[in-house]
C-alpha positions, 0 to 999 in steps of 0.5 A, spaced: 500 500 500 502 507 497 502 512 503 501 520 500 505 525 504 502 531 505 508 536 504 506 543 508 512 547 504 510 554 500 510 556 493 515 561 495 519 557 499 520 552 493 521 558 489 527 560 493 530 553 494 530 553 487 533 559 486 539 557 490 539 551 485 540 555 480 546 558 483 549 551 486 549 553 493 546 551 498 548 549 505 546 542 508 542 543 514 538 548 509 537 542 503 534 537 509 529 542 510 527 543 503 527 535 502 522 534 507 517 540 506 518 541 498 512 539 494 515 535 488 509 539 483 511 545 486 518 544 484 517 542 477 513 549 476 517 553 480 524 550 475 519 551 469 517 558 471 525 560 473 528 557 467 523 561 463 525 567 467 531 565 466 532 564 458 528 571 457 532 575 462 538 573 457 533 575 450 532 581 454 539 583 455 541 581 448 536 585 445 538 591 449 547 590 447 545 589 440 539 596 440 545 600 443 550 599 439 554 597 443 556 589 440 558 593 434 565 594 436 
C-alpha cells in the first residue's frame, strides 16, 4: 500500500530553494529542510517558471547590447 505525504512547504519557499539551485549553493542543514517540506509539483513549476525567467532575462539583455550599439565594436 502507497502512503501520500502531505508536504506543508510554500510556493515561495520552493521558489527560493530553487533559486539557490540555480546558483549551486546551498548549505546542508538548509537542503534537509527543503527535502522534507518541498512539494515535488511545486518544484517542477517553480524550475519551469525560473528557467523561463531565466532564458528571457538573457533575450532581454541581448536585445538591449545589440539596440545600443554597443556589440558593434
Amino acid at each position: 500500500m502507497s502512503r501520500v505525504v502531505q508536504r506543508k512547504g510554500s510556493f515561495w519557499g520552493t521558489f527560493r530553494a530553487v533559486g539557490w539551485s540555480f546558483f549551486g549553493v546551498r548549505q546542508g542543514a538548509g537542503y534537509e529542510k527543503d527535502v522534507s517540506q518541498l512539494n515535488p509539483l511545486h518544484v517542477i513549476a517553480a524550475g519551469v517558471l525560473a528557467a523561463a525567467l531565466f532564458v528571457l532575462g538573457l533575450v532581454l539583455l541581448v536585445n538591449w547590447v545589440v539596440g545600443s550599439g554597443a556589440a558593434s565594436g
